[in-house]
C-alpha positions, 0 to 999 in steps of 0.5 A: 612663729615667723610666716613662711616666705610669700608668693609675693617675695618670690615674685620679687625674687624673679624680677630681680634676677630678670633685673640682674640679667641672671638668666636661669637658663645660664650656669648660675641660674641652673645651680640656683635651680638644683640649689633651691630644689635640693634644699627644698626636698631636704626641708620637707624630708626633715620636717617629716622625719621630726614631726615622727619624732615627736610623736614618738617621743611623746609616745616614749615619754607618757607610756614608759615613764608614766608608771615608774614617775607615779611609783616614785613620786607616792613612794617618796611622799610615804616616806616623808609621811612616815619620816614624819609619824615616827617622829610624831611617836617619838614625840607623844610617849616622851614621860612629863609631856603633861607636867610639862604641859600644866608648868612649862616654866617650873625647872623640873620640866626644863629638860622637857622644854629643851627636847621639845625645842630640839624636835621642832627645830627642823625646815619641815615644821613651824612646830609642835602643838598639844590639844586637849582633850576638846581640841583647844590649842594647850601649848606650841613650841616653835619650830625654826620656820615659825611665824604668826599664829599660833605661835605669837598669838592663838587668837582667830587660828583653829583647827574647827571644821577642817578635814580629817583623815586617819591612817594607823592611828594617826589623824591627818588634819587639812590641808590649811591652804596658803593665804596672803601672809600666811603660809599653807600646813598639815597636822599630823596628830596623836594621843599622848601617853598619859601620865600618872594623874589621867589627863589626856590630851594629843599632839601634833606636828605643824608641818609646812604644806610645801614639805610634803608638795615638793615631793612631786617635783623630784622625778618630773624631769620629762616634762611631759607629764605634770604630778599634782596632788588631790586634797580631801578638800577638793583642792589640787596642789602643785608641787609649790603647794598652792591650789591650781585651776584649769588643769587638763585631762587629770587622770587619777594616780595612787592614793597616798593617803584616805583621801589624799591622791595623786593627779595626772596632768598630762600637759602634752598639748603645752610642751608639744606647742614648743615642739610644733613651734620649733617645727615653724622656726625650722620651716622659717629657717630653711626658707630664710637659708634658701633666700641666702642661698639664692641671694649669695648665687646672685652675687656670685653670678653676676660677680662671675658673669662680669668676669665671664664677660670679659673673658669673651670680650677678649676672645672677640678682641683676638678674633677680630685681629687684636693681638694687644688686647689683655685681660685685666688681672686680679690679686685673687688667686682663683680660677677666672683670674687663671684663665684670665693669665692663661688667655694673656698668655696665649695672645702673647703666643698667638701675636708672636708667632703671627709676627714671627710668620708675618716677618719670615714671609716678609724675609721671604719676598724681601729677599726675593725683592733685594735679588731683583733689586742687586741685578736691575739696579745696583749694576745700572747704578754703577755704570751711572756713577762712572758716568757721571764722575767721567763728565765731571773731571771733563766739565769745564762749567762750574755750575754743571760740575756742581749738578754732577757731584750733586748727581753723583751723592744721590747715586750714592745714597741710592746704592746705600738704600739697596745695600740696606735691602740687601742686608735685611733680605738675605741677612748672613748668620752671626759667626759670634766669638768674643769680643772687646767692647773697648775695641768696639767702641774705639772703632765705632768713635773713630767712625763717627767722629766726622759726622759728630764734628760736622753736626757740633754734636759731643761725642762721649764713652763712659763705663767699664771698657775690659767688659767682653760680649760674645757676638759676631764682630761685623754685626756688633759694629754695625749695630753700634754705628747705625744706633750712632747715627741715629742718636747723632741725627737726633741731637742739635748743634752742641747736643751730646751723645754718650756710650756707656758700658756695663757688666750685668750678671751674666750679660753686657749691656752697651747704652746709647744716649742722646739729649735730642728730640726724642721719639713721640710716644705713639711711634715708639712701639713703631720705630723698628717695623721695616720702613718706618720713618719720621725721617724725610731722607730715611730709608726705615730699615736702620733700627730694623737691621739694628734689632734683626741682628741684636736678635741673630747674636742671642741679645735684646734691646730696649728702647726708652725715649720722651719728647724733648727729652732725648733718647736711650737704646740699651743693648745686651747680649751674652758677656765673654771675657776677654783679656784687657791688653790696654786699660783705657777706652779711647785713651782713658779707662773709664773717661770720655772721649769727645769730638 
């Protein structure tokens, strides 16, 4: 029986929880607990309740089944006894035994040889034997069974000094106990009738030993209590026949025949040793169950814990203010990897609307800024560009005429920038309605054409030019030249900038593509935030009053760029249809348009 597990198995289960960092003090840890202790309890309450059942059964079996076993074993063994007399009878007054006996070849008695055959033919007997009256062997007639003395030869077999009992007139002789090479018997012997010429003599009935012991084995089905069989020679039989030694706690059974008893052997010790060795195993099993247990919470847990872990990264992540950090997720579909989603989901919020808050109150001061900046600057401004165009009609000097325009062109740029911060302070609402984007393009070509032609750069349109979009007409071209520039900015002498437009379900899309420098990788999440730049003379607010106003007419843009590659802004917003009155974009349906 397997040992049950050792304090020192436990202790190298405590370190290795300590090892895991599996503190009992966690959720896991307190479900090892209540786990090991319910099984526990269930352990000890099962091995109570079957040690009372074994007892019990033992109780049941010997006590009830006891008597009924015995009755049925001794009335079986009586029949087969009886079985064997009445043939034996049947035998001993068939007329012609003793001429058979004194001629057992002559033809008169050949009717009488056949019999005898017949009779002996049956798996119970080796076969019939006739004594005289001195108990010397006359004759055997052999049975089916038959094998060695006396049926080949009588010599060294004799029936002298055996035990011998009589019931009804009939003498039980033996037991003959099995030896090697030879197999244990019984007679069962009776007088002939005697003929006519008064010689006497008896026959018998050979019959295996082992016929009449299985009788025992019949009923033994409980296994609790083993039928053997007592001898007049002191001998105890199994139901094999064969002689037993060492047999426990015999107690006497009915008597079947003078001298022939049963014998109890009440074999509880042996067959409750299986029981109580079954009680060990399920004792083993339990505990062996429990450490899989123990080991399956460990693995868990620490599966867990690492996930847990990460969940608290994450949470500290978003409270130290980085609204970027997401939870990796996992193809299991189980709970962690939901609160994994839904945390991802909320920092999205969270950072959303944090932007959206960070942008009103930027909307808020900048709008407060652009106000100022209209009344202090913008009017000073004005006066200084008369100014400066009075003195430069009026100057004769070429030189001081040149610094004038120069002046002149910085005004200008100066007022654009707070035009720009006008526009994205106190932006206007969209008054949106269906639009061309044939006539779009057409405009926003016309308006880029110069500055396209004096930086060598190709300008091209391509696509579907009788797609609509529904927005606000001042907004969209604006959107378009300003993204224009940018890309015109961006390229080389002899670089190419393509407009293309498409229809994609229920939305327009309108694309800029340049082969210019591009946008490094780092700055790209970067490039629409308010008065960011990598431009020296750039104000920061072109790509921003770009998406503010993609935004105000319901539509999104993407952004895809790579160093040295080019760039690639795609614009879509909600498609309107609008009557094509002139098929071609910029003079072609589908064709390109370049400066």
């Amino acid at each position: 029986m397997p040992a049950d597990p050792t304090p020192g198995g436990h202790r190298r289960l405590i370190r290795l929880l300590r090892g895991r960092n599996l503190r009992l003090s966690s959720v896991v840890g307190r479900y090892v607990v209540v786990t090991v202790t319910i099984f526990a309890v269930a352990l000890v309450s099962v091995g109570a309740l079957y040690d009372r059942f074994t007892k019990e059964l033992e109780t049941t079996l010997v006590g009830e089944r006891q008597s009924a076993q015995e009755a049925a074993t001794a009335n079986r063994m009586a029949a087969f006894l009886e079985t064997m007399q009445y043939q034996l009878a049947k035998i001993s007054n068939y007329p012609g035994l003793n001429a058979f006996l004194s001629d057992p070849g002559a033809p008169a008695t050949a009717d009488i040889g056949a019999l005898l055959r017949l009779e002996a033919d049956v798996p119970d007997l080796y076969g019939i034997l006739f004594f005289d009256g001195d108990d010397k062997l006359r004759y055997a007639v052999a049975g089916q069974a038959a094998s060695g003395p006396p049926y080949w030869t009588a010599k060294g077999w004799s029936i002298a000094g055996m035990p011998v009992v009589v019931k009804d007139g009939v003498e039980i002789i033996g037991p003959a106990l099995p030896q090697p090479g030879r197999a244990g018997w019984i007679l069962l012997r009776r007088p002939m009738r005697e003929s006519g010429s008064g010689t006497g003599g008896t026959v018998a009935l050979h019959i295996r030993l082992a016929s009449m012991t299985e009788q025992l084995d019949k009923s033994n089905t409980s296994g609790i209590i083993r039928m053997l069989l007592a001898t007049p020679s002191g001998a105890i039989l199994d139901a094999t026949g064969r002689p037993i030694e060492g047999a426990r706690e015999l107690a006497p059974g009915p008597e079947v025949l003078p001298g022939w008893r049963l014998m109890r052997d009440r074999r509880s010790p042996d067959v409750l040793s299986s029981l109580r060795s079954a009680r060990g195993w399920l004792y083993s099993g339990g505990a062996l169950i429990m450490l899989v247990v123990v080991a399956l919470f460990v693995h868990l847990g620490l599966r867990m814990r690492r996930r847990v872990d990460l969940l608290v990264e994450g949470a500290n992540a978003v409270a130290s203010g980085n609204l970027t950090y997401r939870l990796p997720l996992t193809r299991k579909a189980d709970e962690i990897n939901a609160l994994s989603a839904a945390f991802n989901t909320m920092a999205e919020r969270v950072k959303d609307m944090i932007d959206r808050t960070v942008r009103t109150e930027k909307m808020a001061v900048l709008g407060q800024f652009a106000t100022g900046v209209a009344h202090e600057v913008r009017n000073p401004l004005a006066t200084m560009k008369t100014t400066v165009q009075s003195l430069s009609r009026d100057e004769p000097d070429q030189d001081r005429r040149e610094l004038l325009i120069d002046l002149e062109a910085e005004v200008d740029r100066l007022n654009r920038v707070v035009n720009d911060l006008l526009t994205y302070g106190r932006p206007h609402p969209a008054a949106r309605g269906p639009l061309a984007v044939r006539e779009l393009l057409r405009r926003t070509a016309t308006l880029l054409k110069p500055v396209a032609a004096e930086r060598g750069v190709h300008l091209a349109s391509t696509g579907d030019s009788s797609v609509g979009l529904l927005g606000d007409a001042d907004h969209m071209q604006q959107i378009l030249v300003n993204l224009g520039l940018n890309a015109l900015q961006a390229c080389g002498r002899g670089g190419t900038v393509t407009f293309r437009s498409r229809r994609e379900g229920e939305r327009t899309v309108i694309e800029i593509a340049d082969d210019g420098h591009g946008i490094a990788k780092e700055d790209l999440q970067r490039v629409t935030d308010p008065f960011f730049t990598t431009k020296p003379a750039g104000s920061g607010l072109g790509l921003t009053i770009s998406q503010q106003m993609v935004e105000a007419n319901e539509g999104t843009m993407r952004i895809e760029s790579a160093r040295g590659v080019g760039t690639l802004i795609a614009v879509s917003f909600p498609a309107s249809s609008f009557p094509a009155s002139d098929p071609t974009l910029d003079g072609t349906r589908g064709g390109t348009a370049t400066s």
